[in-house]
C-alpha positions in Angstrom: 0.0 0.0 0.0 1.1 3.4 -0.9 1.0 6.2 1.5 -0.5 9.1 -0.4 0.8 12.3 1.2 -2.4 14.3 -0.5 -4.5 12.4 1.6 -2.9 12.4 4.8 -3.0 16.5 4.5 -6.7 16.4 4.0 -7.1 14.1 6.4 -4.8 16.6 9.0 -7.4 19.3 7.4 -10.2 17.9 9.4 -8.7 19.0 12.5 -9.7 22.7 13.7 -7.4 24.4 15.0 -7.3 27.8 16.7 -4.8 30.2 14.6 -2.0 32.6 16.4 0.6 34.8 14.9 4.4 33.8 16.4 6.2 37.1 16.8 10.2 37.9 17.3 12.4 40.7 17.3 15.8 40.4 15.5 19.5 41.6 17.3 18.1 45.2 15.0 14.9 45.1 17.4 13.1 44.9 14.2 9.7 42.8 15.0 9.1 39.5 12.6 5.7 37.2 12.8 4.0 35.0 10.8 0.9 33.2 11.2 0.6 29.4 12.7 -2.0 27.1 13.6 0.7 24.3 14.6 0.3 25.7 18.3 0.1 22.8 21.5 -0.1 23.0 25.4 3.0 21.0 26.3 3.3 21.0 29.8 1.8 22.8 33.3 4.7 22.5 35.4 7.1 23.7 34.0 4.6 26.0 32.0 5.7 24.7 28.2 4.1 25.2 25.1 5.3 24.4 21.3 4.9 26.1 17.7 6.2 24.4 14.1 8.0 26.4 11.4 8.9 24.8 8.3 12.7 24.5 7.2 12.1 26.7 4.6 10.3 29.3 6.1 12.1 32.7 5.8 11.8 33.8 9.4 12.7 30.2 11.0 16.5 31.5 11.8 15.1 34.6 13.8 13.0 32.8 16.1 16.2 30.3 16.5 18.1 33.0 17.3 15.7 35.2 19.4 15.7 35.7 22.4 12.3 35.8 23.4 9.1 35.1 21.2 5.3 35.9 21.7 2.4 33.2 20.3 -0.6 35.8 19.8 -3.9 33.8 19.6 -6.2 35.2 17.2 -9.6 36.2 18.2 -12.2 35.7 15.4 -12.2 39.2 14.3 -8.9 39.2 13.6 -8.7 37.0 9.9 -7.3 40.1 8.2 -4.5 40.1 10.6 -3.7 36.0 10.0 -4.0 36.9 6.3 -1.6 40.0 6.3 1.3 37.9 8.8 0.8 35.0 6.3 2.7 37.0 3.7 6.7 37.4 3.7 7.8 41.4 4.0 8.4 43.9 6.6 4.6 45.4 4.9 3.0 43.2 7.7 3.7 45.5 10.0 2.1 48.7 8.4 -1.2 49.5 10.3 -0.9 46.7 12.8 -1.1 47.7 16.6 1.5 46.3 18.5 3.4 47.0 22.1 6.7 45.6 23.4 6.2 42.8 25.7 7.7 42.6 29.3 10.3 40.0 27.4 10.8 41.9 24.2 8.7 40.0 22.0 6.2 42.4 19.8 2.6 41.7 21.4 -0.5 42.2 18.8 -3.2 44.0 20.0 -6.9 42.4 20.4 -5.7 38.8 20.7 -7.6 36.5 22.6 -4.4 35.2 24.5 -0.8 36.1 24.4 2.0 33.7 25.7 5.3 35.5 26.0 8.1 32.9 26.0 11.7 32.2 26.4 13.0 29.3 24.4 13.4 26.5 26.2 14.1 24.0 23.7 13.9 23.0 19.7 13.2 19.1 17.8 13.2 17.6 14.4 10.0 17.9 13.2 10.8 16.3 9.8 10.2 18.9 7.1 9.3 20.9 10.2 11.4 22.2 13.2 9.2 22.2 16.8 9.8 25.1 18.9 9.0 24.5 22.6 8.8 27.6 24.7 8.5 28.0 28.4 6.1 30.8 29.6 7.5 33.5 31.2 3.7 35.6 31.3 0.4 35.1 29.6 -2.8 37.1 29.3 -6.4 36.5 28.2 -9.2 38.8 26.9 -12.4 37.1 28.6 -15.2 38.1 26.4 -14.0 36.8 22.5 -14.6 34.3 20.4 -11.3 32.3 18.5 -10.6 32.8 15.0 -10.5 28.9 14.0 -8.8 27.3 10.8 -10.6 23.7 9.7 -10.7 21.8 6.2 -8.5 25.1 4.5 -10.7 27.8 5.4 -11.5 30.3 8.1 -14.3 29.0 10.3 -16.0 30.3 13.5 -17.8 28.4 16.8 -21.2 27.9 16.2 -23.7 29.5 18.7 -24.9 26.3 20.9 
């Protein structure tokens, strides 16, 4: 039997997943992001969670290099914002509202949740490299809804 690779990512497609925008500054100070829905809890204690990049993305050397990095969870109003970080170019950053978090990492505004992280460790991921990041500070907006990701479209929570 033949695996068909084709299959297995429609298959992976079926999965929802919440959608974040993984933000860095360079040695410049000059923020980087782009958007992923490759994002996991790892662990509670310590607090660990974990991001993919693909080999050949441009950015992947930055955030192997930072010293902090941010995961921005993207509430559901926010699709333009996955769009525009989805793109290569410094353009991203045009128009986007952003602060300085208490680790350095740019912070988008209106996210649902923000994890501010130091690296804490890095695995083959195949044509992927895992980033594992231990927490250093979160925050949470309490009344928003997630901008979700499932079968290669934008989707939203139903009411229910």
């Amino acid at each position: 039997m033949n695996f068909d690779p084709h299959v297995f990512r429609n298959c992976l497609s079926r999965f929802a997943t919440g959608i974040t925008v993984v933000t860095c500054v360079d040695k410049e100070g000059v923020p980087h992001g782009m958007t992923v829905n490759s994002f996991n809890s790892v662990s509670l204690d310590p607090p660990l969670i974990l991001f993919s990049l693909a080999r050949d993305a441009r950015s992947i050397g930055l955030f192997e290099n930072a010293d902090s990095y941010a995961v921005n969870v993207l509430a559901q109003d926010q699709m333009e914002v996955s769009q525009k970080f989805s793109i290569a170019g410094e353009e991203k950053w045009r128009d986007t509202q952003w602060s300085t978090g208490e680790h350095g990492a740019p912070i988008l505004a209106g996210t649902m949740a923000t994890f501010e992280c130091r690296p804490y460790s890095t695995a083959d991921g195949g044509d992927h490299i895992i980033f594992i990041g231990r927490v250093e500070q979160c925050t949470q907006i309490e009344d928003a809804n997630p901008l979700l990701y499932f079968s290669g479209q934008y989707a939203k929570l139903a009411a229910g």
